[in-house]
N, C-alpha and C positions, 0 to 999 in steps of 0.2 A: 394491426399493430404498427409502430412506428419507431424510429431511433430516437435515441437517449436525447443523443447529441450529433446530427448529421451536417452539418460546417459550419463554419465560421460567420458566417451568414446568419443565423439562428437567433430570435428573438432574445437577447438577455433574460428578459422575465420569465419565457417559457424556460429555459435554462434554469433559472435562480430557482423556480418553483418545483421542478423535475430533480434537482440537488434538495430540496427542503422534504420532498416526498420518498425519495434514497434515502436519506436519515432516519426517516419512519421506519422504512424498511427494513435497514441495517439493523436498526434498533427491538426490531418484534422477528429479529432472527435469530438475537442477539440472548433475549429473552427465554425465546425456548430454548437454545442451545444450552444455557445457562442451566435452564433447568430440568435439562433432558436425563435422566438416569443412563448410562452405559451399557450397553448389554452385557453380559461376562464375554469375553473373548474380542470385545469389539478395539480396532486398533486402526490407526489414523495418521499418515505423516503431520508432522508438526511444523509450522511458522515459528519455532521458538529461536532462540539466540547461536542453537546451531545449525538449526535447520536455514535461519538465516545468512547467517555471515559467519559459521565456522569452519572445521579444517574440510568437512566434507558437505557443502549448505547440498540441501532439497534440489535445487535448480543447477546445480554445478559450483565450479571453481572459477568464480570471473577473474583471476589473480592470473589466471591463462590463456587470456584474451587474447589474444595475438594483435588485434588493431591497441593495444593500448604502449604507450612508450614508456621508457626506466621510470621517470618522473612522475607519471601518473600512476603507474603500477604502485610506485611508493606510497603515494598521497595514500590512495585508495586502501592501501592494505594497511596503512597508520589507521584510518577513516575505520574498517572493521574491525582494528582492535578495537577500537572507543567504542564501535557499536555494539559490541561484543556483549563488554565489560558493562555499558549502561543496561541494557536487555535485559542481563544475568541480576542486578539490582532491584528491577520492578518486579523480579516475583512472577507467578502464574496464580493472583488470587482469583476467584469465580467471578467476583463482580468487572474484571478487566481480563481474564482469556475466557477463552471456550472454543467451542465448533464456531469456525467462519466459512464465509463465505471462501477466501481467498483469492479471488483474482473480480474485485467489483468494478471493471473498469466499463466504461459507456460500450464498449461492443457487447456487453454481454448485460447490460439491461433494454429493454423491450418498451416501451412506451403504450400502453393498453387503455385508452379514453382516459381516466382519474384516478388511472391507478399502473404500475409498475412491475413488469415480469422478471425474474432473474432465470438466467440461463447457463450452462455449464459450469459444473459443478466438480468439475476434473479436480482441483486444487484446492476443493474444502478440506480443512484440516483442522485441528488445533492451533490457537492463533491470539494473537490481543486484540481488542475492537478497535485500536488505536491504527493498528494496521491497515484493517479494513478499511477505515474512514482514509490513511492514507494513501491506499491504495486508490481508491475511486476518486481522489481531489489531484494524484498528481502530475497525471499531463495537463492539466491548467494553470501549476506552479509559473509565476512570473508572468500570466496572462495581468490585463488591466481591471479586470474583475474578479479576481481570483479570492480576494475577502471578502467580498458579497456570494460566493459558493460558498466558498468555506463557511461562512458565516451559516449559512443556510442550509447545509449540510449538518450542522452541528445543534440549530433551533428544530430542526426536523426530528433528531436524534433525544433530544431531551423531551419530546413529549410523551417517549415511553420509555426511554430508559434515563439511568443520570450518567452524564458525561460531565466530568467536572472542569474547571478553569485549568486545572493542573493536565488534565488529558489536552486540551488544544495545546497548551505547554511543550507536552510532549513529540506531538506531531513532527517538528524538522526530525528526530531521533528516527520516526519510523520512514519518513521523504525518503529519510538517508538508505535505511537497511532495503525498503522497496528499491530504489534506483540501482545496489547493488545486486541484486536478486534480476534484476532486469540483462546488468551486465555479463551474468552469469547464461542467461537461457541467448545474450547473443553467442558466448561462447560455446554450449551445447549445442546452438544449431547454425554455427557459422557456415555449414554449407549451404545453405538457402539464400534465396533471392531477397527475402524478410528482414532474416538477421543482418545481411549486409547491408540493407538499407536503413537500418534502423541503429546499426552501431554507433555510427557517428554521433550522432543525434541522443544514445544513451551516454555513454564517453562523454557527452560536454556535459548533460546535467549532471551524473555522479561524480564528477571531478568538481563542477561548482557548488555540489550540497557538501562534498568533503568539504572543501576550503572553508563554505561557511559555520559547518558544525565544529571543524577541528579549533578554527576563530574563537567563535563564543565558547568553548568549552575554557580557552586558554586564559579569559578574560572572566571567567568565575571565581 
């Protein structure tokens, strides 16, 4: 077996087709989740709008960041009102939440000859598929290919399930709530050698998806 995606270096096409084979996947996990019956008693943390970005999310309080300053701390917490508020909007119908995966990022798929492993499974939960799909596209955000994933991520996805023009639509909305969800587990584990190196680096992208979501929001 092989990685996802092991540098920078890496064939686009292998890329573009490993993202269009993820969508398959996402999609016929999607499906059974969808239509998996519960067992009685069965109980699952949830990706929903508080488990995301409320007083108490799943992953912490990123509002407690310590690397984050007055300024940003504001953006950001305007930024999870709005995300809040739009989340609590879409509903939890069947055909857009279910069992997800929860954390579909390239360390944790497997490249297997023609076909695609998933692995750790810590953070399956109750979830939108819109998440998922933003979850596994957005360390590539602002790359120079990042529409040819995405794109292909998304044709991958509609060959078993439907994802509609209105779901790609939605995607900046979930960019948003993942990158703050990200801000959060640096705050939970800012003792580490990880989270600190990784703060920075989160802190610029959730402070540039606020700016851009708080934007177009204000221009609707």
């Amino acid at each position: 077996m092989g990685a996802f995606w092991s540098s920078a270096s890496d064939d686009l096409e292998t890329l573009t087709g490993n993202f269009r084979r993820l969508g398959e996947l996402a999609a016929r996990v999607h499906n059974q989740s969808a239509a998996w019956k519960l067992p009685v008693g069965f109980t699952r943390h949830a990706w929903d709008a508080d488990g995301l970005v409320g007083e108490t999310p799943f992953w912490g309080r990123f509002r407690e960041l310590a690397a984050l300053t007055h300024g940003q701390r504001q953006l950001l917490e305007s930024a999870q009102d709005r995300v809040h508020s739009d989340l609590l909007r879409l509903g939890k119908d069947a055909a857009t939440y279910s069992m997800i995966h929860g954390d579909l990022v390239p360390e944790n798929v497997l490249v297997d000859g023609d076909s695609l492993r998933l692995i750790d499974f810590d953070d399956a939960g109750f979830g939108w598929h819109q998440f998922e799909i933003a979850t596994a596209l957005i360390s590539h955000l602002g790359r120079p290919y990042f529409e040819r994933v995405r794109d292909a991520v998304v044709e991958g996805y509609r060959k078993h399930r439907c994802f509609p023009d209105s779901a790609v639509e939605q995607l900046p909305l979930f960019f948003l709530a993942r990158s703050l969800t990200y801000l959060s587990w640096a705050h939970t584990r800012s003792e580490t050698e990880l989270a600190r190196t990784l703060t920075p680096s989160f802190v610029e992208t959730g402070c540039s998806l606020a700016e851009a979501y708080l934007s177009a929001g204000s221009r609707q």
